[in-house]
TORKOL-4160 file (C-alpha; in steps of 0.2 Angstrom, whole numbers, padded with zeros to 4 digits, m for minus):
409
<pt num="1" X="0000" Y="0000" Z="0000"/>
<pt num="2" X="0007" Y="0016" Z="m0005"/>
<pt num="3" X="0009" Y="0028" Z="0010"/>
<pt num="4" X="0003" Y="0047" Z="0006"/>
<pt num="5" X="0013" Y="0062" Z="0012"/>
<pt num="6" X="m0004" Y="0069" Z="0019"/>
<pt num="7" X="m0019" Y="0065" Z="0024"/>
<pt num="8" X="m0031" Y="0081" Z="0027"/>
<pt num="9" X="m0047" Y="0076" Z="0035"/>
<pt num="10" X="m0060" Y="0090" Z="0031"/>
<pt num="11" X="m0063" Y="0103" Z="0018"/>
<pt num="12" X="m0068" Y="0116" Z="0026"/>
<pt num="13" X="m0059" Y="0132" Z="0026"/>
<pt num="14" X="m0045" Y="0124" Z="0037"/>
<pt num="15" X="m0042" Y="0110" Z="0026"/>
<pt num="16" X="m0042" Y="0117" Z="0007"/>
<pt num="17" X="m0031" Y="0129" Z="0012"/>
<pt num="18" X="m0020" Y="0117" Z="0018"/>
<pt num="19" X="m0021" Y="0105" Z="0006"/>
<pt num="20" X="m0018" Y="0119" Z="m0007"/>
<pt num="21" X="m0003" Y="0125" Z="0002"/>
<pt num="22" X="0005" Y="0107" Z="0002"/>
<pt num="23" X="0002" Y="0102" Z="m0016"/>
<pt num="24" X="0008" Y="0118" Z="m0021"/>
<pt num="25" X="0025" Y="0110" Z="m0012"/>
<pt num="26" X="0025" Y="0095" Z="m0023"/>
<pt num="27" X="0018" Y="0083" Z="m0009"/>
<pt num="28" X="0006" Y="0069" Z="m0008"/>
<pt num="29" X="m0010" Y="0076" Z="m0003"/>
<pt num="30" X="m0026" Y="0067" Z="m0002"/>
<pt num="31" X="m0043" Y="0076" Z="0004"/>
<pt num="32" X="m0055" Y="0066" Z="0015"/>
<pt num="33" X="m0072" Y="0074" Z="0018"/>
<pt num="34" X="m0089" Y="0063" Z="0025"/>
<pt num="35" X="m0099" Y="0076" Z="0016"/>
<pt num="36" X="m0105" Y="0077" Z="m0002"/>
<pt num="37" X="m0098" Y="0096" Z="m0009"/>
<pt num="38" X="m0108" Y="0108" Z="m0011"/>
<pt num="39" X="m0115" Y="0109" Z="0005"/>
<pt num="40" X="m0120" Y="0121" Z="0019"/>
<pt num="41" X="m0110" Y="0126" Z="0034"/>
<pt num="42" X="m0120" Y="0135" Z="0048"/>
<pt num="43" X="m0112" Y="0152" Z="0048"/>
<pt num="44" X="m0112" Y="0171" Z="0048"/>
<pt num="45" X="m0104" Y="0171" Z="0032"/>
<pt num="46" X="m0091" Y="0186" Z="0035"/>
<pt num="47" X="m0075" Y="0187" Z="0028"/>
<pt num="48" X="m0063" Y="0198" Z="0037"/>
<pt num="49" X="m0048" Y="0208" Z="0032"/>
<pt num="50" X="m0036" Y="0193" Z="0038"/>
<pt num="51" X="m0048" Y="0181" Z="0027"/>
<pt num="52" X="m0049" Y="0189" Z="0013"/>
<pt num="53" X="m0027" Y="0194" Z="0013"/>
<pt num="54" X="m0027" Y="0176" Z="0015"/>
<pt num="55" X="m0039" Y="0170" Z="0003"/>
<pt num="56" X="m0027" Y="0181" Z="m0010"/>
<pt num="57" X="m0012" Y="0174" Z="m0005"/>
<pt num="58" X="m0020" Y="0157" Z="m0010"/>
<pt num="59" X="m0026" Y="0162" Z="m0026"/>
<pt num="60" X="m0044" Y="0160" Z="m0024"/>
<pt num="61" X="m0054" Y="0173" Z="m0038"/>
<pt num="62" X="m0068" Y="0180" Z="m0030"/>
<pt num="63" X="m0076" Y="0181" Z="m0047"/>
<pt num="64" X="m0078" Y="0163" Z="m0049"/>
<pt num="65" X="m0086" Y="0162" Z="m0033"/>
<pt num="66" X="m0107" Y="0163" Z="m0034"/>
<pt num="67" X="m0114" Y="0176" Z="m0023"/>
<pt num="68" X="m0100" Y="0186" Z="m0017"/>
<pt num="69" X="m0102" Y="0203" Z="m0010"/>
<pt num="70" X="m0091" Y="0214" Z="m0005"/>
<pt num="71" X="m0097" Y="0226" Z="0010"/>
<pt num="72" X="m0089" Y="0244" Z="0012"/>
<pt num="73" X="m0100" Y="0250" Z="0030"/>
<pt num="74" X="m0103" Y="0243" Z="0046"/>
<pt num="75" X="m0119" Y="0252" Z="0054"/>
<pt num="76" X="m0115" Y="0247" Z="0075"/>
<pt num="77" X="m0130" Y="0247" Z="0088"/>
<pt num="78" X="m0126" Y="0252" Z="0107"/>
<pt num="79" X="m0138" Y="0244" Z="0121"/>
<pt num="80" X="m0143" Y="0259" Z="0123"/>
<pt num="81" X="m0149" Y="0264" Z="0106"/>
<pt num="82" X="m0136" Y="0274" Z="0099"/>
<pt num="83" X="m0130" Y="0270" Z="0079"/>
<pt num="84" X="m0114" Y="0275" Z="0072"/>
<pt num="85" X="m0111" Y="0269" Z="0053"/>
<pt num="86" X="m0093" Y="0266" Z="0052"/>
<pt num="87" X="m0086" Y="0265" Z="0035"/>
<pt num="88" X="m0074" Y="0252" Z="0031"/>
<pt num="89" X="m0056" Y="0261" Z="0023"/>
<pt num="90" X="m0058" Y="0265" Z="0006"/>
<pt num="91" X="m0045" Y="0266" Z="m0010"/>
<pt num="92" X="m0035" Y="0251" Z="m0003"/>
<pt num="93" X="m0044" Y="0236" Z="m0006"/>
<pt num="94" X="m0057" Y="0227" Z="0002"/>
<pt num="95" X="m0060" Y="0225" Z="0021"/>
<pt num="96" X="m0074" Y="0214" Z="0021"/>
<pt num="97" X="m0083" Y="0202" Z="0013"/>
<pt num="98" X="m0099" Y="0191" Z="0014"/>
<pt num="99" X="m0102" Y="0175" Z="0004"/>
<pt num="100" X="m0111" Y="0160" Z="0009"/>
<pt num="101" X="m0101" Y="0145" Z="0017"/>
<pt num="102" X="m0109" Y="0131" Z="0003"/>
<pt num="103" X="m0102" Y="0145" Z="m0012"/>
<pt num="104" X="m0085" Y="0150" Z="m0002"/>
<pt num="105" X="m0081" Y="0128" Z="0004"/>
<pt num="106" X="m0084" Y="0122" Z="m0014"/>
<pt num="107" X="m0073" Y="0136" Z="m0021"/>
<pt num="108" X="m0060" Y="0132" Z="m0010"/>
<pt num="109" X="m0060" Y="0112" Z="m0014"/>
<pt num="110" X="m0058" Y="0116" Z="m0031"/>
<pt num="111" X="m0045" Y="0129" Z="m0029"/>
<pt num="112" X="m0033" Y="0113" Z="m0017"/>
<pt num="113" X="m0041" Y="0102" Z="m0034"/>
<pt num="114" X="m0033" Y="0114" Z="m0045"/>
<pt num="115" X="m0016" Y="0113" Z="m0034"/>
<pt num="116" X="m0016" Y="0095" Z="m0037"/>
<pt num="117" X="m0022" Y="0088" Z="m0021"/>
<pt num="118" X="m0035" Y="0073" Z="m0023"/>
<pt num="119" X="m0051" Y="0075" Z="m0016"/>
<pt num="120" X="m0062" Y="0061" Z="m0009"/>
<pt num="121" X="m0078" Y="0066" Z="m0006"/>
<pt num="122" X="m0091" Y="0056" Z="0004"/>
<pt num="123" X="m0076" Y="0046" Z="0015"/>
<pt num="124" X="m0076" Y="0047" Z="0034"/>
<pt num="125" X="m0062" Y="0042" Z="0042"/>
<pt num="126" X="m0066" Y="0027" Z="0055"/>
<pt num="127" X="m0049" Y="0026" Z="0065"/>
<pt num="128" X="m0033" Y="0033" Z="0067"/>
<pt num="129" X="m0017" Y="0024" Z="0072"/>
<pt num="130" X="m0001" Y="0035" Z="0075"/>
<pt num="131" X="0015" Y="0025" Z="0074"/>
<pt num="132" X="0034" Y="0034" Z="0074"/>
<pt num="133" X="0033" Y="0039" Z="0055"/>
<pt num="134" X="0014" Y="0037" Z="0050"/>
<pt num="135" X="m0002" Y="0038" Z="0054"/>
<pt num="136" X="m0014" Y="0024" Z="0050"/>
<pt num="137" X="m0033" Y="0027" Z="0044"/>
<pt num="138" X="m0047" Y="0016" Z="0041"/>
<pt num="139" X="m0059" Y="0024" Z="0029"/>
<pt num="140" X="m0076" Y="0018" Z="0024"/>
<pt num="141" X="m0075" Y="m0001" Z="0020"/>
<pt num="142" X="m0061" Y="m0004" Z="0030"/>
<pt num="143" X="m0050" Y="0004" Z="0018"/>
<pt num="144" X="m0032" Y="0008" Z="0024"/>
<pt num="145" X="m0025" Y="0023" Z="0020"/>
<pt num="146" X="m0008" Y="0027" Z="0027"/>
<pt num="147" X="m0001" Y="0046" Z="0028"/>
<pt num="148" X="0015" Y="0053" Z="0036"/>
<pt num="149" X="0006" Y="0068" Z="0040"/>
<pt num="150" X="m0011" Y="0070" Z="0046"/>
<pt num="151" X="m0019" Y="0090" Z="0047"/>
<pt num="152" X="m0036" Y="0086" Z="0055"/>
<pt num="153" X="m0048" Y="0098" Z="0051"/>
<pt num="154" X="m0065" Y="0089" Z="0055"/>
<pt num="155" X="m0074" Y="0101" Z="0064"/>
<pt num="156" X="m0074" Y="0107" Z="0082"/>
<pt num="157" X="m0082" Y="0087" Z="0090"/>
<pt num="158" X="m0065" Y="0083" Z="0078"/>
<pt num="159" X="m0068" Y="0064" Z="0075"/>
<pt num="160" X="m0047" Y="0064" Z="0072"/>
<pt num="161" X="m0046" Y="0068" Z="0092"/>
<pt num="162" X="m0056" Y="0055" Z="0097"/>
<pt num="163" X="m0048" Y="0041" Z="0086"/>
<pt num="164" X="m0031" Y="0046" Z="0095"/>
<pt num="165" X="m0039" Y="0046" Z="0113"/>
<pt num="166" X="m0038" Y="0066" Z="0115"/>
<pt num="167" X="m0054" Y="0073" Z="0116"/>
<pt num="168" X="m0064" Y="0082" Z="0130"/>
<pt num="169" X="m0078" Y="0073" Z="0135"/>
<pt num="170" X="m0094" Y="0084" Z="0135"/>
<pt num="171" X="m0086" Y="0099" Z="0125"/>
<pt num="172" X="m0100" Y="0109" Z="0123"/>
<pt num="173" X="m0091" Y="0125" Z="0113"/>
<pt num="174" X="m0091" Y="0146" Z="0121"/>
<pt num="175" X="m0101" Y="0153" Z="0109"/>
<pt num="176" X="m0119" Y="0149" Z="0103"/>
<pt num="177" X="m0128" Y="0156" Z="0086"/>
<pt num="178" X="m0143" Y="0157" Z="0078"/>
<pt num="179" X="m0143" Y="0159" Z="0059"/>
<pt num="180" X="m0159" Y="0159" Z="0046"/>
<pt num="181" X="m0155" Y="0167" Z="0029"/>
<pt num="182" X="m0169" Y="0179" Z="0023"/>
<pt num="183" X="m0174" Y="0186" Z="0006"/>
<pt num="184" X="m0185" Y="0203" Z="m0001"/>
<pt num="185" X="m0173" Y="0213" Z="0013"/>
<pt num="186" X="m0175" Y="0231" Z="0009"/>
<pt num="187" X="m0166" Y="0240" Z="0022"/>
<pt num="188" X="m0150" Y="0245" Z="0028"/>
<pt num="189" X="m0145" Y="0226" Z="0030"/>
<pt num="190" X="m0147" Y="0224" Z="0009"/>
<pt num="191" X="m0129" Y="0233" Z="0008"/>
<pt num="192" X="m0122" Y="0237" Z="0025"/>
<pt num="193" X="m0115" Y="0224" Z="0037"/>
<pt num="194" X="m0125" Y="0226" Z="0054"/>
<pt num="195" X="m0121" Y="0225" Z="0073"/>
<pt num="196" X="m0134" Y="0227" Z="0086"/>
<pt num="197" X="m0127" Y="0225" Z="0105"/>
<pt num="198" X="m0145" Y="0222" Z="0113"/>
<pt num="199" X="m0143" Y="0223" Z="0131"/>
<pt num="200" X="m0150" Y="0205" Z="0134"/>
<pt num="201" X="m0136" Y="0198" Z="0123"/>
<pt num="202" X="m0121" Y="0205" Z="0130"/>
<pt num="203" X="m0108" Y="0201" Z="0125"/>
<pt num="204" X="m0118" Y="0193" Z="0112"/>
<pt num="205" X="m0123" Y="0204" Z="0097"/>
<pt num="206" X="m0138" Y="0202" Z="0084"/>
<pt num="207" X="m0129" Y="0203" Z="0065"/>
<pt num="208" X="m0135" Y="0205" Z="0048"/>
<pt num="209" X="m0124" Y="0203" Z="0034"/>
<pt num="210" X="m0129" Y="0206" Z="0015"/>
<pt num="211" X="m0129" Y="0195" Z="0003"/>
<pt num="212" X="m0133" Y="0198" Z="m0018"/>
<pt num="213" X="m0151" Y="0197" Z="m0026"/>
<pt num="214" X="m0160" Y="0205" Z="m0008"/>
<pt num="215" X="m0152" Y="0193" Z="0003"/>
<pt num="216" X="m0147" Y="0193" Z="0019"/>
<pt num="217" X="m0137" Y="0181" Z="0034"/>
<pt num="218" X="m0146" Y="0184" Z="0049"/>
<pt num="219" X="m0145" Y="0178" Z="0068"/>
<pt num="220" X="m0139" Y="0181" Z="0086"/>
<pt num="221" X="m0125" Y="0175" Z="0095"/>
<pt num="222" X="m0121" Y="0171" Z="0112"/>
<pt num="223" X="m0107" Y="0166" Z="0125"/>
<pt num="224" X="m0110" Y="0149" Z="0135"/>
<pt num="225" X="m0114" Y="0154" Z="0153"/>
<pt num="226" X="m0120" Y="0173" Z="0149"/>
<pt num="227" X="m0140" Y="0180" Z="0151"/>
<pt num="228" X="m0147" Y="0169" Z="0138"/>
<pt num="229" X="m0147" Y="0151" Z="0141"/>
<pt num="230" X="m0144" Y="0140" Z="0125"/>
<pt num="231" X="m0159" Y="0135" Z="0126"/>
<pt num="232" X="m0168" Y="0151" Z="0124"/>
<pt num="233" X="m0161" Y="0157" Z="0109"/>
<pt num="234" X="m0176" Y="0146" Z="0098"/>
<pt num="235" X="m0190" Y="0157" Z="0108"/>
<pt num="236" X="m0180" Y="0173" Z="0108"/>
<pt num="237" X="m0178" Y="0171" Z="0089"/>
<pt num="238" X="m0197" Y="0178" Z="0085"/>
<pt num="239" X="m0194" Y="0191" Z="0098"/>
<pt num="240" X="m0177" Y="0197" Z="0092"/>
<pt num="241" X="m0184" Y="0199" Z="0074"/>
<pt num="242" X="m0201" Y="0209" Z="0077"/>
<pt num="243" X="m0190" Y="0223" Z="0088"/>
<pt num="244" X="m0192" Y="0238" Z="0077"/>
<pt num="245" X="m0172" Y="0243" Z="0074"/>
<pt num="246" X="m0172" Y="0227" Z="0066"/>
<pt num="247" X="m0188" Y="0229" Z="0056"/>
<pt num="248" X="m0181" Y="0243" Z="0051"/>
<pt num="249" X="m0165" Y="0236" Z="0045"/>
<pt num="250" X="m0174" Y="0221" Z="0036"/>
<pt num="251" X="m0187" Y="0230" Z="0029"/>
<pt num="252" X="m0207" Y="0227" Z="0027"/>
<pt num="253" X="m0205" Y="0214" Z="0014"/>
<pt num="254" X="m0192" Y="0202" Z="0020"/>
<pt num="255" X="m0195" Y="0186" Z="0022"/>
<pt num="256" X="m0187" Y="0169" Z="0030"/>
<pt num="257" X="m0179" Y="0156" Z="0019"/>
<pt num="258" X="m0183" Y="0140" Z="0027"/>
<pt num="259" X="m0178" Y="0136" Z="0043"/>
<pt num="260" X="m0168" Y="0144" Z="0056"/>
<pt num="261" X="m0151" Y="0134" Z="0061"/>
<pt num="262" X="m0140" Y="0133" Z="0076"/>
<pt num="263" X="m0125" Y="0128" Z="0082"/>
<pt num="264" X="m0111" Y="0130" Z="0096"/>
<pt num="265" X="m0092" Y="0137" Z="0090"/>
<pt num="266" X="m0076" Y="0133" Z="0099"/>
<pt num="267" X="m0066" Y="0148" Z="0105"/>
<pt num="268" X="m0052" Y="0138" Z="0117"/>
<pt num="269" X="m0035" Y="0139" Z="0106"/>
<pt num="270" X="m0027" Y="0144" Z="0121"/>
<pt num="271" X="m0031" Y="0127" Z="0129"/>
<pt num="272" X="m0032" Y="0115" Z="0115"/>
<pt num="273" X="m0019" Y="0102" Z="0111"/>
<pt num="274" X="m0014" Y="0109" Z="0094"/>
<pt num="275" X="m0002" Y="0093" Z="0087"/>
<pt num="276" X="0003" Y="0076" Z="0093"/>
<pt num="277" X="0019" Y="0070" Z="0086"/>
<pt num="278" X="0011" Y="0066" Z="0068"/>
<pt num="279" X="m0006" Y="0076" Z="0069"/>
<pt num="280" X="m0010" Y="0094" Z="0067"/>
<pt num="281" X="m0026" Y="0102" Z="0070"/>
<pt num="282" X="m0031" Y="0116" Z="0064"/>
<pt num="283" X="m0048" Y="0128" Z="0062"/>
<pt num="284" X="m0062" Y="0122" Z="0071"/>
<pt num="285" X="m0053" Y="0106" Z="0079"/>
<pt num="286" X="m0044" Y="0117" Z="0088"/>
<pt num="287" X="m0052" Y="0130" Z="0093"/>
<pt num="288" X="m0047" Y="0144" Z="0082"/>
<pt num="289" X="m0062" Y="0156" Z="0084"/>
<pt num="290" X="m0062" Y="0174" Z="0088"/>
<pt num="291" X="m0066" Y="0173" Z="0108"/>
<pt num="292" X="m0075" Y="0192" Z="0106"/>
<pt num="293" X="m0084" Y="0189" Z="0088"/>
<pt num="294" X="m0085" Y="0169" Z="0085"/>
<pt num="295" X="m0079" Y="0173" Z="0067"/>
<pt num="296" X="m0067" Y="0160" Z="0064"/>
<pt num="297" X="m0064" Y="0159" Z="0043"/>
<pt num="298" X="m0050" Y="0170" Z="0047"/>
<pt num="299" X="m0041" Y="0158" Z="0060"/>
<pt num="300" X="m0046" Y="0142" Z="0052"/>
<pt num="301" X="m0036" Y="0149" Z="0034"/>
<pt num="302" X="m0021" Y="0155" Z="0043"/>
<pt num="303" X="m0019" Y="0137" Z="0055"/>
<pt num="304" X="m0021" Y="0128" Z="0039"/>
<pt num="305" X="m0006" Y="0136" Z="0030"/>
<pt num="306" X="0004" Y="0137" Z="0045"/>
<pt num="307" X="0001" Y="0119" Z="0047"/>
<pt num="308" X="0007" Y="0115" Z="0029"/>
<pt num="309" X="0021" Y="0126" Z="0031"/>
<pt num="310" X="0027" Y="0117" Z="0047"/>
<pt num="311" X="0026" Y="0102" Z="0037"/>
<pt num="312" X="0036" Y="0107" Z="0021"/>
<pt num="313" X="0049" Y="0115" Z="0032"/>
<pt num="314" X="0052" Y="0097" Z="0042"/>
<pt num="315" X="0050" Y="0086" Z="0025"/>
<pt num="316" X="0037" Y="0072" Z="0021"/>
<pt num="317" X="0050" Y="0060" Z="0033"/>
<pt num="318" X="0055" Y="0072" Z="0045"/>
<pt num="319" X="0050" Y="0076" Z="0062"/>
<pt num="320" X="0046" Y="0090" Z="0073"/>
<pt num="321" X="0032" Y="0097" Z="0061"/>
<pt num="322" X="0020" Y="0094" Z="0076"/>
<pt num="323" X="0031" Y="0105" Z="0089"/>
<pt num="324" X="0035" Y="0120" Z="0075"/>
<pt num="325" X="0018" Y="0120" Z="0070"/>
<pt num="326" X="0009" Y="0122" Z="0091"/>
<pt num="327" X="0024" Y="0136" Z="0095"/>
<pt num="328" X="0016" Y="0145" Z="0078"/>
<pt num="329" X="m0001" Y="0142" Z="0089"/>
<pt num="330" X="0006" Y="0150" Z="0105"/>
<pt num="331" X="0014" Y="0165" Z="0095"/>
<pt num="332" X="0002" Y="0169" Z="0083"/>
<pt num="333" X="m0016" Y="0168" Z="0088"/>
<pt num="334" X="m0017" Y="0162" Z="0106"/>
<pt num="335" X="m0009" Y="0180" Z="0109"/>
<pt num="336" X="m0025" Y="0189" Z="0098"/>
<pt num="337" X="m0035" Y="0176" Z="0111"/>
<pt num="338" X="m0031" Y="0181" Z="0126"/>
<pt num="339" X="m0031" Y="0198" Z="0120"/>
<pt num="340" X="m0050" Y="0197" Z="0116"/>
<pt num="341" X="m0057" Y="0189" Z="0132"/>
<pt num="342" X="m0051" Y="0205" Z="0138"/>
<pt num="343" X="m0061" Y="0214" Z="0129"/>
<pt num="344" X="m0075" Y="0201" Z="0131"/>
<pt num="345" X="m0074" Y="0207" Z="0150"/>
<pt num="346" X="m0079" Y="0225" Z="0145"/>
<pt num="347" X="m0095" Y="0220" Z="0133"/>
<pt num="348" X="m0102" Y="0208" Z="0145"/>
<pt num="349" X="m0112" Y="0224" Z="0153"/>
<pt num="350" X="m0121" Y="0238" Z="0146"/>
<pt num="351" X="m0111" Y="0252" Z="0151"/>
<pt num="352" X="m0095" Y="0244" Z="0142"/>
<pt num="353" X="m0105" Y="0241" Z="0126"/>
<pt num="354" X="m0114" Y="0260" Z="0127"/>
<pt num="355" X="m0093" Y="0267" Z="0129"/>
<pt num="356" X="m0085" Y="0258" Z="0117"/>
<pt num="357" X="m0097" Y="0260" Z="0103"/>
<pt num="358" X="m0094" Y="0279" Z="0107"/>
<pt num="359" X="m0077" Y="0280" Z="0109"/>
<pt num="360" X="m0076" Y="0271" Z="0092"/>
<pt num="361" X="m0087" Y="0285" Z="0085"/>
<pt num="362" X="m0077" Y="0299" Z="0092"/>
<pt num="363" X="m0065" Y="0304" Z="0077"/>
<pt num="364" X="m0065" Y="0301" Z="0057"/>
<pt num="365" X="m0050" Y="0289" Z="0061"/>
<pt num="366" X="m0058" Y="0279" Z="0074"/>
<pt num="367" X="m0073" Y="0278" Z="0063"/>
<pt num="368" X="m0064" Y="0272" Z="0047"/>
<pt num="369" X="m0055" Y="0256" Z="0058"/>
<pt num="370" X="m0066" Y="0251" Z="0071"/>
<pt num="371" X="m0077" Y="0239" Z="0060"/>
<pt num="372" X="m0061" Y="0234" Z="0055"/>
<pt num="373" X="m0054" Y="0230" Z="0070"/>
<pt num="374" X="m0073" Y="0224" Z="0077"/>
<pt num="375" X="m0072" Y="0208" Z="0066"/>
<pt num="376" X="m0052" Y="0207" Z="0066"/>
<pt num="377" X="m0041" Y="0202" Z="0082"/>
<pt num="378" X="m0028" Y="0203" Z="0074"/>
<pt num="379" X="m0026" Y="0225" Z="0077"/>
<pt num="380" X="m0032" Y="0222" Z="0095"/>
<pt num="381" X="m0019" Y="0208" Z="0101"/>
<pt num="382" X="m0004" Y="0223" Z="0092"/>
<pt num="383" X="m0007" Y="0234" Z="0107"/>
<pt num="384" X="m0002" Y="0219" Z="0119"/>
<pt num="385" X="0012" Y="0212" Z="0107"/>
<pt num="386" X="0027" Y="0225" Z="0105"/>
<pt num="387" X="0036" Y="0212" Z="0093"/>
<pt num="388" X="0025" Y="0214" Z="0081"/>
<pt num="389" X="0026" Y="0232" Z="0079"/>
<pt num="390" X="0030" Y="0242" Z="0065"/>
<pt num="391" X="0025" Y="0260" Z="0054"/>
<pt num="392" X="0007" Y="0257" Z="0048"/>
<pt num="393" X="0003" Y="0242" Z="0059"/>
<pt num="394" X="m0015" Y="0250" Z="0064"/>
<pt num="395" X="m0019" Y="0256" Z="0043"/>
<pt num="396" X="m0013" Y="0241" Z="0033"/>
<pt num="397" X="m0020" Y="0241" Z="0014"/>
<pt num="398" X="m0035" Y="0229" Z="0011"/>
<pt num="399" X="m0035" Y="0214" Z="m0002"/>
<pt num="400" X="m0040" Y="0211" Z="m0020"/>
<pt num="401" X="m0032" Y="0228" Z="m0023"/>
<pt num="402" X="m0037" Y="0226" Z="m0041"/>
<pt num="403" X="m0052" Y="0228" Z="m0037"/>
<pt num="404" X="m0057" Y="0213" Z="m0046"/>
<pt num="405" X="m0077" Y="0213" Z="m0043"/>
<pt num="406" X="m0086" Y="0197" Z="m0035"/>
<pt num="407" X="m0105" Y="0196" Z="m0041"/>
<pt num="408" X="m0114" Y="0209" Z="m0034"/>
<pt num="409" X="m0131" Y="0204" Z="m0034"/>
């Protein structure tokens, strides 16, 4: 049996990106997915600055993407009523993004297709054995398939974990949203990404993100543990949506698309194992999502690459991909983490929320970053990392610079 350099399990952002990174490399790369592409991923749908620089420096066209829109104002809520529409920096690029997860994950897979990584579609993996140079996996049918490197990127419950005996029984994720997609919307959530801090939510937030044609992602989310029990959120769902600043932001003739969806999100990279000695996770399996937000697109592209990087540098035999890969972890995004629980500390009460929205507001400079900066960690944690300083650190240019045009609806 021939033994592959890589094995990624997932093809979720995490996954493609690195699978596209390593084939790009000249190694071995198989995909293994248990879904069936396209398919929906419950999400917000946002891109960030850091997704979208990423998403260039892999090559993805956001033009042969469906239903891509690019967003250029953020209109923020305070609990106590009081709007500030912040605009997004202009004449350098893009800053944010929104584009469904079933357009953006099937985009990807083709993009690591492209690269020359196989992709195997509708192929759980069933068990996992490491030994000191491979990792053993049983696929569907009892196939074997052996790899050196495995980058596990199966999802926060990552199946991966449990077949190598290192998961947290009862892991129930810190964060908690609700997401319906709605059409016909009329309002200010047809063009402009939307924040509301409602008071019962904190340091939850209400969000509605547009979406071509009229569209529009739309849900709540909350952190495990705050004011609104998880199992709330399906009753406070009717009540959140007849409030009248939302309304008003939908407008009077949108209308649901079929069935609201929930689902927890994993927020603990500080605490997660990142690598056994021939496994990397990465994305969702572990942990990678924004503490503050819950946006995780961002995290999961940049653990991916990092991943395939670590394992390029030590070579398909080598070692110590593993160890390289987690000191990456530590020095790159458990920083931005710890950085925004921080700040998570200041939104959990009205009176945080109510300043921060104003302070943002207080200048044209605040302003222009702030919804920026509200959907990236990456400009929060610089304050708290002096090694990463340098001229321009808080005004970096955006991506696509081209201004190549996705869809616009």
């Amino acid at each position: 049996m021939k033994t592959r350099d890589v094995a990624v399990v997932g093809a979720g952002p995490a996954g493609t990106a690195a699978a596209t990174k390593l084939a790009e490399a000249g190694l071995d790369v198989v995909v293994l997915d248990r879904a069936t592409f396209p398919r929906d991923k419950i999400c917000g749908d946002g891109l960030t600055a850091l997704a979208l620089r990423l998403l260039e420096q892999l090559e993805v066209d956001p033009g042969a993407i469906a239903n891509w829109k690019w967003v250029d104002d953020c209109l923020v809520r305070s609990p106590t009523g009081h709007c500030v529409r912040f605009p997004l920096p202009r004449g350098a690029g893009h800053h944010a993004a929104v584009v469904p997860r079933m357009d953006l994950d099937a985009g990807l897979l083709d993009r690591a297709r492209r690269s020359g990584a196989e992709v195997r579609e509708g192929t759980p993996v069933l068990a996992a054995k490491e030994s000191a140079d491979r990792v053993a996996l049983t696929l569907a049918d009892d196939e074997p398939l052996d790899a050196r490197w495995v980058v596990a990127a199966d999802g926060m419950w990552s199946p991966m974990r449990k077949h190598l005996g290192i998961a947290e029984s009862g892991y129930l994720g810190e964060w908690h949203a609700f997401r319906q997609y709605f059409s016909g919307v009329t309002g200010t959530g047809s063009n402009e990404l939307v924040v509301f801090f409602e008071p019962d939510l904190l340091p939850g937030y209400f969000w509605s993100f547009p979406l071509p044609g009229n569209r529009a992602n739309v849900g709540f989310g909350i952190q495990r543990g705050g004011k609104v029990p998880v199992p709330r959120m399906k009753e406070l769902w009717p009540d959140l949506l007849e409030r009248p600043h939302v309304r008003e932001v939908l407008g009077a003739t949108a209308t649901p698309e079929g069935t609201h969806r929930a689902w927890p999100i994993p927020a603990r990279i500080d605490t997660a194992v990142a690598a056994t000695s021939r496994t990397l996770f990465v994305g969702d399996a572990v942990g990678g999502c924004d503490v503050m937000t819950g946006e995780g697109i961002g995290q999961a592209l940049l653990s991916g690459i990092r991943a395939a990087e670590a394992i390029v540098d030590a070579g398909p035999r080598g070692r110590g991909a593993g160890n390289a890969y987690s000191a990456t972890v530590r020095g790159e995004l458990v920083a931005d983490h710890r950085m925004s629980e921080l700040l998570v500390r200041a939104l959990r009460h009205r009176k945080g929320a109510r300043a921060a929205v104003r302070v943002a507001g207080a200048t044209p400079w605040t302003r222009r970053h702030f919804a920026r900066w509200l959907f990236e960690d990456y400009p929060r944690a610089l304050v708290a990392t002096p090694r990463r300083w340098h001229r321009g650190m808080f005004d970096p240019p955006g991506s696509y610079r081209d201004d190549q045009p996705g869809p616009q609806g």
